[in-house]
C-alpha positions in Angstrom: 0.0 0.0 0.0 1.2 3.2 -1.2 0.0 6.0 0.7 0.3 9.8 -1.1 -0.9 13.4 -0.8 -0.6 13.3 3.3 1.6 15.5 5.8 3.7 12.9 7.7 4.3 14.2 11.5 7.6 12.5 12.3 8.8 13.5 16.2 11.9 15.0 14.8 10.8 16.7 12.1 8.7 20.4 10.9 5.6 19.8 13.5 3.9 22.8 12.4 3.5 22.0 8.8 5.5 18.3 8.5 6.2 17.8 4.9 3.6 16.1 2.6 5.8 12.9 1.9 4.7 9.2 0.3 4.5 6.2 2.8 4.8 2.7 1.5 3.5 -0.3 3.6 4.3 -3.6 3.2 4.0 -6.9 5.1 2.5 -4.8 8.0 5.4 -2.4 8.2 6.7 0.9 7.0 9.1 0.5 4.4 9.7 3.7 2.9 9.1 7.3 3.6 9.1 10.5 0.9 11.4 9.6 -2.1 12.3 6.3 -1.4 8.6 5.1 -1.2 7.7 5.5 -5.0 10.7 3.7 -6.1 10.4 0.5 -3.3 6.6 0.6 -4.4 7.7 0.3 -8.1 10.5 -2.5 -6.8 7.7 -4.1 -4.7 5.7 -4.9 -8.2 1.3 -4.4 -7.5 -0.2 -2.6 -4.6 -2.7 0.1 -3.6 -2.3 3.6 -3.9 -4.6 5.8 -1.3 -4.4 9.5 -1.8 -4.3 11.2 1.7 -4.2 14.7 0.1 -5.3 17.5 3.2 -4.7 14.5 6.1 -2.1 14.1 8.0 -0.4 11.1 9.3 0.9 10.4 12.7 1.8 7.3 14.7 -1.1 5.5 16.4 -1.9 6.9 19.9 -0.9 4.3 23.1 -2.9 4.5 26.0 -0.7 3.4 28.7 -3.5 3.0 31.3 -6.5 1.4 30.9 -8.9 -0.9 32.4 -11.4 -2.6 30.4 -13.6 -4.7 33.1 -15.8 -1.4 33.3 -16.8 0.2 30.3 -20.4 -0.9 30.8 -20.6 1.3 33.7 -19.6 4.7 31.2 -21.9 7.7 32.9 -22.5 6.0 36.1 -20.7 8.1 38.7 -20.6 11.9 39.6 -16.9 12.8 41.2 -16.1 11.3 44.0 -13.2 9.6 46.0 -11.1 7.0 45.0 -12.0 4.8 47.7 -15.4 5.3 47.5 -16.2 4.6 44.3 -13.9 1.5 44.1 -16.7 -0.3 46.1 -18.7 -0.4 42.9 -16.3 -0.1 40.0 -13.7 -2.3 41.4 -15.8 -5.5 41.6 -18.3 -4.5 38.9 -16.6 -6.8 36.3 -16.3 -10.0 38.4 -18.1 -13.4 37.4 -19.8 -12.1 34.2 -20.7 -14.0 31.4 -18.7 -14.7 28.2 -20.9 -12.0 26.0 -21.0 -9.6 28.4 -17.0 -9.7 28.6 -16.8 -10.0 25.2 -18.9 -6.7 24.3 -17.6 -4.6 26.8 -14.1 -5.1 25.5 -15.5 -5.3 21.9 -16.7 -1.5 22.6 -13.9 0.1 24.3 -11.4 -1.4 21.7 -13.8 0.2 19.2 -14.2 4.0 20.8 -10.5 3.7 21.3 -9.8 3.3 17.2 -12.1 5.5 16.3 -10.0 7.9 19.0 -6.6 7.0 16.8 -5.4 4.9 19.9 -3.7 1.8 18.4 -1.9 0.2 21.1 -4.1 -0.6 24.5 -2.8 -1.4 27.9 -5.6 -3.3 29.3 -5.0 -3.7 33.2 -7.2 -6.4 33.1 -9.4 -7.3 36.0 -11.8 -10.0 36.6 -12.8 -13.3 38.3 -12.5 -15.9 38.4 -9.3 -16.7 36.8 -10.0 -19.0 33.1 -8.5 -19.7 29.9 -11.8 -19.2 28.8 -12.0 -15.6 29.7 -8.6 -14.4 28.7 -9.7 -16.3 25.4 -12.7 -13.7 25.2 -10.9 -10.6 26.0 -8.2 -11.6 23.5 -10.2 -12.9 20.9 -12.6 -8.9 20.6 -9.4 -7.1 20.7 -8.5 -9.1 17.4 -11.8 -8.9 16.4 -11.4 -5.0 16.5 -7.7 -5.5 15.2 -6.1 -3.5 18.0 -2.9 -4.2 19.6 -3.3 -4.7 23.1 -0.2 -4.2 26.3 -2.1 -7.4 28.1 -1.7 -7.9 32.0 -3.7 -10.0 34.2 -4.4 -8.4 37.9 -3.3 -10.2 40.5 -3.2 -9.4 44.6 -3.4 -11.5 47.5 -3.9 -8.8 50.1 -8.0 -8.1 50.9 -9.2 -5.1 50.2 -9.9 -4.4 54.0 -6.1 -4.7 54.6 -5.3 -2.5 51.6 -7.4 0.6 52.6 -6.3 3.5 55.4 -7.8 2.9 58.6 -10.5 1.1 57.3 -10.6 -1.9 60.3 -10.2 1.3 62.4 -13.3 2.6 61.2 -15.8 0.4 59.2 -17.8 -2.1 61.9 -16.9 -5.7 62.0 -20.1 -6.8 60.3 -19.4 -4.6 57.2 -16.2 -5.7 56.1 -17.4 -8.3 53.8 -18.8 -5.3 51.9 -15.4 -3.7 51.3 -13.9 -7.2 50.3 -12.0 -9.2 53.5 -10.8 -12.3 51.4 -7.5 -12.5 50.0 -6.2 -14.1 47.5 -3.5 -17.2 46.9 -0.1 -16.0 45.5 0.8 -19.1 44.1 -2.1 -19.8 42.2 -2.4 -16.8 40.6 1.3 -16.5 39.2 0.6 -20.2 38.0 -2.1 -19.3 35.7 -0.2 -16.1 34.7 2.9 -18.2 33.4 -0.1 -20.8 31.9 -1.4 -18.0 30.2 1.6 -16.8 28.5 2.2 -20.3 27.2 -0.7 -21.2 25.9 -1.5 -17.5 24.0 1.8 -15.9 22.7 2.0 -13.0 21.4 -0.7 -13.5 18.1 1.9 -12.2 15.9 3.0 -9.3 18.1 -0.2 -7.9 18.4 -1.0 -9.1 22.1 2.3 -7.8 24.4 2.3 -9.4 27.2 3.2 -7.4 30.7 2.3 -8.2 34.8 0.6 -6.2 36.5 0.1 -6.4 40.9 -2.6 -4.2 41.6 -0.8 -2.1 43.6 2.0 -2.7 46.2 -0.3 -2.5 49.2 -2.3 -4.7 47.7 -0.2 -7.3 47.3 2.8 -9.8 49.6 6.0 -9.7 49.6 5.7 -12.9 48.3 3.5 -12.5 45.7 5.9 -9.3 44.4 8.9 -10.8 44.6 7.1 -13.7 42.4 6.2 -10.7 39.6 9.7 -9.5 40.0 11.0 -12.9 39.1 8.7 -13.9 36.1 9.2 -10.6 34.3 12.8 -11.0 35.0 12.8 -14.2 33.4 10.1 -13.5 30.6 11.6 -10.0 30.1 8.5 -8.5 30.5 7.0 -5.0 31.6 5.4 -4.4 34.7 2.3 -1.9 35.4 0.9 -1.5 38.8 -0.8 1.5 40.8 1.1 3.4 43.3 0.3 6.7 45.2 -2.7 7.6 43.6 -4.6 9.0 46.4 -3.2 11.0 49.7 -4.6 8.3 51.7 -2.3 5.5 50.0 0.8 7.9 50.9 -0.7 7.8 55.0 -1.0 4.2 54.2 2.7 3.5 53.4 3.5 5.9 56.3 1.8 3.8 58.8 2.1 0.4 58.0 5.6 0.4 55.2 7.9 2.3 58.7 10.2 -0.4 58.1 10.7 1.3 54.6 11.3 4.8 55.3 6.6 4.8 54.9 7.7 4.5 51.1 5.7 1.9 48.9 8.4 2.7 46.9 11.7 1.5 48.7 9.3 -1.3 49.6 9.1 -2.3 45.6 13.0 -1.3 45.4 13.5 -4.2 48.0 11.9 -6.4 46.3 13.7 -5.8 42.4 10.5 -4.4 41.5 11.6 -0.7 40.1 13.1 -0.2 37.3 13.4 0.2 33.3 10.7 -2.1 32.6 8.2 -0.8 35.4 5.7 1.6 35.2 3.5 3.0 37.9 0.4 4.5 37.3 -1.1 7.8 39.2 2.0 8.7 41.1 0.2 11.9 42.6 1.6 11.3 46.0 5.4 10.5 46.3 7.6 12.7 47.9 10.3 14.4 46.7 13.1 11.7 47.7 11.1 8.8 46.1 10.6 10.6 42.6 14.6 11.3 43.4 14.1 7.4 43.4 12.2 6.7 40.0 14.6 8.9 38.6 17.6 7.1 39.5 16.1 3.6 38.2 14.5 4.6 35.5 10.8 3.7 36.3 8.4 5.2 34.6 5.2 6.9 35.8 1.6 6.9 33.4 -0.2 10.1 34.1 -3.7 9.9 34.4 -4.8 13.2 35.1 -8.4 12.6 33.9 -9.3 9.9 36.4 -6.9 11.4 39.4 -9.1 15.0 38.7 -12.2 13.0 38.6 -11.6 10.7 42.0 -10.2 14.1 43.7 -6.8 12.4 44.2 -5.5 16.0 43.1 -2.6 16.6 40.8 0.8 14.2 40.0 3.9 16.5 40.0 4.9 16.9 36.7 7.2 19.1 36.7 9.7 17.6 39.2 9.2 14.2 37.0 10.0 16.3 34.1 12.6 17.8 35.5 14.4 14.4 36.8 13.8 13.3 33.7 11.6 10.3 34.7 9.8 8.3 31.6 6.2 9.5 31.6 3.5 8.1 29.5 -0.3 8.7 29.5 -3.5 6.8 30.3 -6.9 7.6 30.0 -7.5 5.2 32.8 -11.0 3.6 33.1 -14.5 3.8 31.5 -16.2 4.7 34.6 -14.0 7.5 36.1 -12.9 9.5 32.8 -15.4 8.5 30.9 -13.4 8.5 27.8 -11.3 6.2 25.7 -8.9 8.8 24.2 -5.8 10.8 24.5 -7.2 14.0 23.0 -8.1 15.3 26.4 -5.3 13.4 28.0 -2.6 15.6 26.1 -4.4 18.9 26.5 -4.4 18.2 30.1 -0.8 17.4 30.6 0.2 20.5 29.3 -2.3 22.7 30.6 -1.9 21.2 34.3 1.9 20.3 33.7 2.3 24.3 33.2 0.5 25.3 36.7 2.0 23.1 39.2 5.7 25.0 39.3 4.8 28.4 37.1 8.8 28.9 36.7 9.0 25.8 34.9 8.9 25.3 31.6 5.3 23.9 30.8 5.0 21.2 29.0 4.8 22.0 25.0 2.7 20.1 22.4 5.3 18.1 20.5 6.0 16.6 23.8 2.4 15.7 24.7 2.4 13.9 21.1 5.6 12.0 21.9 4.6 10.6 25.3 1.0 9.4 23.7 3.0 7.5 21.0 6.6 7.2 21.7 6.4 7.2 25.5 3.8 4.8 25.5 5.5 2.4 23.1 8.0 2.3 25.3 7.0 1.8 28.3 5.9 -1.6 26.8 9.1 -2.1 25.8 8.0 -2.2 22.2 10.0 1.1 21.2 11.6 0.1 18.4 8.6 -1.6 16.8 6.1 1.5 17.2 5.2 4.6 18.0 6.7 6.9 15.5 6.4 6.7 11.7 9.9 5.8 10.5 11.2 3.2 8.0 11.5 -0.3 9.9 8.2 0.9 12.4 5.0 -1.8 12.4 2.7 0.3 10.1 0.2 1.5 13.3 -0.6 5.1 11.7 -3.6 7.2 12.0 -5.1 9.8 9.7 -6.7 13.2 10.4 -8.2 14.9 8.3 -7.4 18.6 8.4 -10.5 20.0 7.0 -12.0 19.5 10.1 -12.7 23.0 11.9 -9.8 21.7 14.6 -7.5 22.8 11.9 -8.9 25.7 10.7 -7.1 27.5 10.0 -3.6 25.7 10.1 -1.1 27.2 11.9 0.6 24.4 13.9 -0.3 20.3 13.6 1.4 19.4 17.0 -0.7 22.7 18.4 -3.6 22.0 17.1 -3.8 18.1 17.6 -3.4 18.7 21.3 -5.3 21.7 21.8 -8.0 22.2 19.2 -9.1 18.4 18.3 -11.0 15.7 19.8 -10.9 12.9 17.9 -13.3 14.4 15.5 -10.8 14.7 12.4 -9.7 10.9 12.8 -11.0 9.2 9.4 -8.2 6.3 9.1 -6.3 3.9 11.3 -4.0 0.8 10.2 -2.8 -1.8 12.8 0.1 -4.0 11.8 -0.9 -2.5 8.2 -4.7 -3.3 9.0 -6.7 -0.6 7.7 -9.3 -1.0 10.9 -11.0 2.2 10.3 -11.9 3.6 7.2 -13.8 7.2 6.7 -14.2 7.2 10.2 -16.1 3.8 10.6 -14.8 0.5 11.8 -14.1 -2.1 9.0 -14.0 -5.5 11.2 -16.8 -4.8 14.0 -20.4 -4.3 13.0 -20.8 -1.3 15.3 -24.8 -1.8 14.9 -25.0 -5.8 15.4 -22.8 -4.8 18.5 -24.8 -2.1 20.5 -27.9 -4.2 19.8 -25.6 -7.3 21.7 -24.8 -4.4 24.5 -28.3 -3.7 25.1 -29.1 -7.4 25.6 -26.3 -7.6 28.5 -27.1 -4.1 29.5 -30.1 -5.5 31.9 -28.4 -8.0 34.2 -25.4 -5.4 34.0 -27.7 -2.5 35.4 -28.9 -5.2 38.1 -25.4 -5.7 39.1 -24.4 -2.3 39.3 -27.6 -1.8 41.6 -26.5 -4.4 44.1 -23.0 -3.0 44.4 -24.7 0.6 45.1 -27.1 -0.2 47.6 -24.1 -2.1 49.4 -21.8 1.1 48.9 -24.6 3.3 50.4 -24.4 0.5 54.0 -20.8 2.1 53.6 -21.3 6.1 52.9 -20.8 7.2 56.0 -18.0 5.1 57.1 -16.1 6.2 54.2 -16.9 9.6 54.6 -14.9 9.2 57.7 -12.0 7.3 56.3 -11.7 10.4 54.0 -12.0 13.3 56.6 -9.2 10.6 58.7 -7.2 11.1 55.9 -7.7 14.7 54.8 -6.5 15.7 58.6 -3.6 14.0 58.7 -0.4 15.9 58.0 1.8 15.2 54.9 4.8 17.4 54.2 3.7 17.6 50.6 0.2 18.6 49.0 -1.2 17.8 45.4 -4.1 19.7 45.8 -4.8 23.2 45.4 -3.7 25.2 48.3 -7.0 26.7 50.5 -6.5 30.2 50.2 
């Protein structure tokens, strides 16, 4: 496929006006960019010619946070506190049927195409633990024709155990409602290593990565067993860490033998690093981003989510200026509401420009580069995509700039993060997969599919109403974990100062 007419945004290029430039495509892979694309296309013998004239190409967004056990539950919750409205999304997707998992990863792997998001890390969550259910989730993101950054969830600590002050403060005869089972480590890191047997890596489009839910969540045990398998796999690890002020209390209280860092707790056990990522990182302190620094771990921002849950602001800046590896997530269906990086980049720069106002804000072209590049490698697939280079799997996306976002044009990079929506998007390849053509899916029947969705959507909205009416038992107990919290001193703040 010979692709002609379109501006080609290349990270180290003009990203005002990158030059209009041919693109050839073979095999799944970029072959040639510019001059050298006509003459490989003429070498290469027969192949399609699109002409892109007034689009522009750019490497496939990666959304380096996302959870996809929720996306029924889109719309369902004003803003409220992380820990509060875990009681109902966090156990929403549990022991579901086949369809209903099937659809509700079917839909988000379709809003995130039509978003130009190629590449999905799905922190997947769900019980109970099958081959048939991993099957499912697997099988509608190849449906769709997305690549997807896979992880299973594991922990083995309850969620009682996991939460600040919550024994403290929720009666005996409640805790079943905020979960008090825990799980086995053993088992769980079984089926994990089962799993990545029996799948692979369908032709590099599933990546497979580990994700504890968070370190508080989980036993030394059970990390030290992640740490091991991705050691010997070589693969990435995702988890959550510090994304509310009352995790940071949390670690102060119960991690003392670890300076109250969750952090030097997961440096203990070889689980920082190059190939780790945490996700939120609102709350560290300034010695532990000193830390992430120093080993190269990465941190996905999820400013959406973290605005949305009132967990306050990460601090950009100082990860910008240690020069920590950021990526970005849009997080899940149910707390930003949206599967896309549009709003994810405009937020980054708008809130990474407030936090210090000497710093240099974050500019555009970077925004771009962490949604693509950043994300890419983070799954430590860097060299395969995430920028549109010769030797780069063909994961491009179109936009087209007669949308009003680009009129008129004055800068792409500016304009893609701070004028456009998703809107403009009208064509998306995976692997070389044209998966979305003129701004429809060409693999999912998007109206067989909501007609499937509104079959599940019933014992879904049952569900939902169970886990509500249990929350509400809860209200006032959490109300008092959070005001627990909110008194309790911290020698750093993420939130906007009371004036």
């Amino acid at each position: 496929m010979l692709i002609t007419g379109a501006r080609v945004y290349r990270h180290d290029g003009d990203t005002d006006f990158p030059a209009i430039e041919d693109v050839l495509i073979s095999d799944g892979c970029i072959k040639a960019i510019g001059q050298d694309a006509a003459q490989a296309a003429a070498c290469e013998g027969s192949h399609e010619t699109i002409d892109l004239s007034g689009y522009v190409l750019l490497p496939g967004f990666v959304n380096s946070h996302y959870h996809s056990h929720d996306v029924l539950a889109k719309g369902c919750f004003d803003s409220m506190p992380l820990e509060e409205w875990g009681l109902v999304a966090g156990p929403i997707g549990n022991n579901r049927s086949l369809q209903e998992i099937r659809i509700r990863t079917l839909l988000g792997a379709v809003e995130a195409l039509r978003n130009g998001i190629t590449t999905v890390q799905d922190f997947s969550s769900f019980l109970p633990l099958s081959d048939e259910i991993v099957d499912t989730i697997l099988n509608a993101y190849e449906e769709a024709g997305i690549r997807v950054a896979y992880s299973i969830t594991v922990r083995d600590r309850s969620q009682l155990d996991a939460l600040y002050a919550a024994r403290e403060v929720v009666p005996k005869d409640l805790w079943p409602l905020v979960g008090d089972t825990a799980g086995d480590a053993a088992s769980q890191l079984e089926f994990i290593e089962r799993q990545l047997d029996r799948v692979g890596d369908r032709g590099g489009r599933v990546i497979w990565c580990l994700s504890p839910s968070a370190p508080q969540r989980c036993s030394a045990s059970l990390l030290t067993g992640v740490a091991d398998l991705a050691k010997r796999r070589n693969l990435p690890i995702y988890t959550h860490v510090y994304e509310s002020r009352s995790q940071a209390l949390f670690a102060r209280e119960k991690y003392a033998e670890f300076g109250g860092s969750l952090l030097r707790f997961m440096e203990r056990l070889g689980l920082l690093g190059p190939n780790v990522s945490i996700a939120h990182g609102v709350w560290p302190d300034a010695e532990e981003i000193e830390l992430l620094s120093t080993t190269g771990t990465g941190v996905v921002l999820n400013m959406l989510s973290n605005l949305r849950l009132r967990n306050g602001v990460a601090p950009i800046a100082a990860y910008r200026r240690l020069d920590v590896p950021l990526a970005l997530g849009s997080d899940n269906c149910s707390c930003s509401d949206i599967h896309s990086l549009f709003p994810v980049m405009k937020a980054y720069c708008l809130l990474g420009g407030i936090i210090e106002p000497d710093a240099p804000p974050p500019a555009a072209v970077e925004a771009i580069r962490l949604a693509t590049f950043g994300g890419a490698a983070r799954a430590g697939v860097a060299r395969k995509i995430g920028a549109i280079e010769p030797g780069m799997r063909a994961d491009i996306i179109a936009l087209d700039l007669s949308d009003p976002s680009f009129r008129p044009l004055n800068s792409v990079a500016k304009q893609v993060v701070f004028s456009e929506t998703g809107r403009s998007v009208r064509h998306v390849w995976v692997d070389g997969r044209h998966v979305v053509a003129n701004g429809a899916t060409t693999r999912v029947d998007e109206t067989k599919l909501v007609k499937e969705m509104a079959a599940v959507m019933p014992g879904m909205t049952k569900q939902l109403g169970k886990l509500r009416g249990d929350a509400l038992k809860l209200k006032g107990h959490f109300a008092e974990l959070q005001a627990k919290a909110l008194s309790k001193p911290l020698p750093h703040n993420r939130y906007l100062e009371r004036s």
